[in-house]
C-alpha positions in Angstrom: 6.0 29.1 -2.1 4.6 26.7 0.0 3.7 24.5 -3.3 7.5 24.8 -4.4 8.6 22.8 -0.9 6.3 20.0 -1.2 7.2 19.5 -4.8 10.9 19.1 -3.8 10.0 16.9 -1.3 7.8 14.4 -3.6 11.0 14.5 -5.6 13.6 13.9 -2.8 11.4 10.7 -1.9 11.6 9.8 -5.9 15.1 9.4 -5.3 15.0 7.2 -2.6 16.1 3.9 -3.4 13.6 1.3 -2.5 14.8 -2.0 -0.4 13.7 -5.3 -3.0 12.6 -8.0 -1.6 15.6 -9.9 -2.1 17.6 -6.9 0.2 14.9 -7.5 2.8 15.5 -11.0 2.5 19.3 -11.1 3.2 19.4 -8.4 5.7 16.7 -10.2 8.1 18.5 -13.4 7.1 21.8 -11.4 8.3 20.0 -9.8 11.6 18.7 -13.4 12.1 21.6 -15.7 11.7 19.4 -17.6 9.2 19.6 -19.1 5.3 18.3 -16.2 2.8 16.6 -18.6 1.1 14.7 -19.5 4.4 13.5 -16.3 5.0 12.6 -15.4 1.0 10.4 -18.6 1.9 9.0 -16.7 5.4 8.1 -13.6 3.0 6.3 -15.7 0.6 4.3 -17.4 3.2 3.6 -14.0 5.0 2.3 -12.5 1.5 0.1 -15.7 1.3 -1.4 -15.7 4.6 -1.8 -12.0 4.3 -3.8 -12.7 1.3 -6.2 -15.4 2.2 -6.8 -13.1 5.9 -7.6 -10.2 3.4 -9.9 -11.9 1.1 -11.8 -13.7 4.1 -12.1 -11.5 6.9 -11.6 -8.2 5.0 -8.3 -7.0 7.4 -4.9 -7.9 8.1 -2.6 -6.8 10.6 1.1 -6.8 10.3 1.9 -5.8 14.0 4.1 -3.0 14.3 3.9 -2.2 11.0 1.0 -1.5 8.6 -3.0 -3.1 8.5 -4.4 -3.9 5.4 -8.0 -3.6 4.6 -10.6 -3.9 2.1 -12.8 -1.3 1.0 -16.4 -1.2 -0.8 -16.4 1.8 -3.4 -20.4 2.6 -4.9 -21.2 2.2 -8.2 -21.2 5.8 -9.7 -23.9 6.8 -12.6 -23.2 7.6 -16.1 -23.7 11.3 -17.4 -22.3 14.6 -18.3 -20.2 16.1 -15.4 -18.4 19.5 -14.4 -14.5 19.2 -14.4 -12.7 22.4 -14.5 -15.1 24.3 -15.4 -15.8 22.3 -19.0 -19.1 19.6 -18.8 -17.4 15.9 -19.5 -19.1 12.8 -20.7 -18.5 10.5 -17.6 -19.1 6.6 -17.8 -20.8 4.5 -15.7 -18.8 2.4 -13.3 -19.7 -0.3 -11.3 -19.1 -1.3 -7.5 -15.6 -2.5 -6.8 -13.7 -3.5 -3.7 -10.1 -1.5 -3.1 -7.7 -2.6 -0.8 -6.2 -0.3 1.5 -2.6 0.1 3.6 -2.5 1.8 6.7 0.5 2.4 8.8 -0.1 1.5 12.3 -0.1 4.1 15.5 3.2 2.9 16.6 4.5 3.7 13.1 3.0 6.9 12.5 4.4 8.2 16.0 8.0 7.4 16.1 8.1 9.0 12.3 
C-alpha cells in the first residue's frame, strides 16, 4: 500500500511542468525591471562561473539555493557478481569523479 502512494507521487511530479530557462529568464527580467536578454546573459555567466568554481575548488554554492560538489567514486574490480539471486559477469570500471547537487538548509526547511 505504502508502495502504491509513492508511485503516484513520482508520477504527479512527472507531470509537473518544468520552468526553461528562457521562462526563468523573462520572469526574473519581469521581477527585476530588466531586458530578458540581459538576464539570459546573467544565467549564462552564472553557469560559467559555477563551472570553473566546480572544476577548481571542487564546490559551489548558489546561496539560498543548492551547493554543487564533486565526488571521487573507486575503481570497482572485474568479476562474477550476485544480483538477484543469478551470478552476473560484471566489468571492470575505473575511477571517475561525479558531480553532485545538494539543496541547501534554508531550502530543505521551508519545503
Amino acid at each position: 500500500m505504502k508502495a502504491m502512494k509513492a508511485m503516484k507521487a513520482m508520477k504527479a511530479m512527472k507531470t509537473a511542468k518544468l520552468m526553461s530557462k528562457g521562462a526563468l529568464a523573462t520572469e526574473l527580467a519581469e521581477a527585476a525591471e530588466l531586458k530578458k536578454s540581459d538576464v539570459s546573459k546573467v544565467l549564462d555567466l552564472l553557469a560559467e562561473i559555477g563551472t570553473k568554481e566546480v572544476v577548481k575548488n571542487g564546490k559551489f554554492t548558489l546561496p539560498g539555493l543548492a551547493m554543487i560538489k564533486t565526488r571521487k567514486k573507486k575503481a570497482t574490480k572485474g568479476g562474477t557478481r550476485m544480483m538477484f539471486g543469478k551470478e552476473v559477469k560484471v566489468k571492470p570500471q575505473p575511477a571517475k569523479t561525479v558531480v553532485k547537487a545538494f539543496p541547501v538548509k534554508v531550502l530543505k526547511d521551508s519545503i
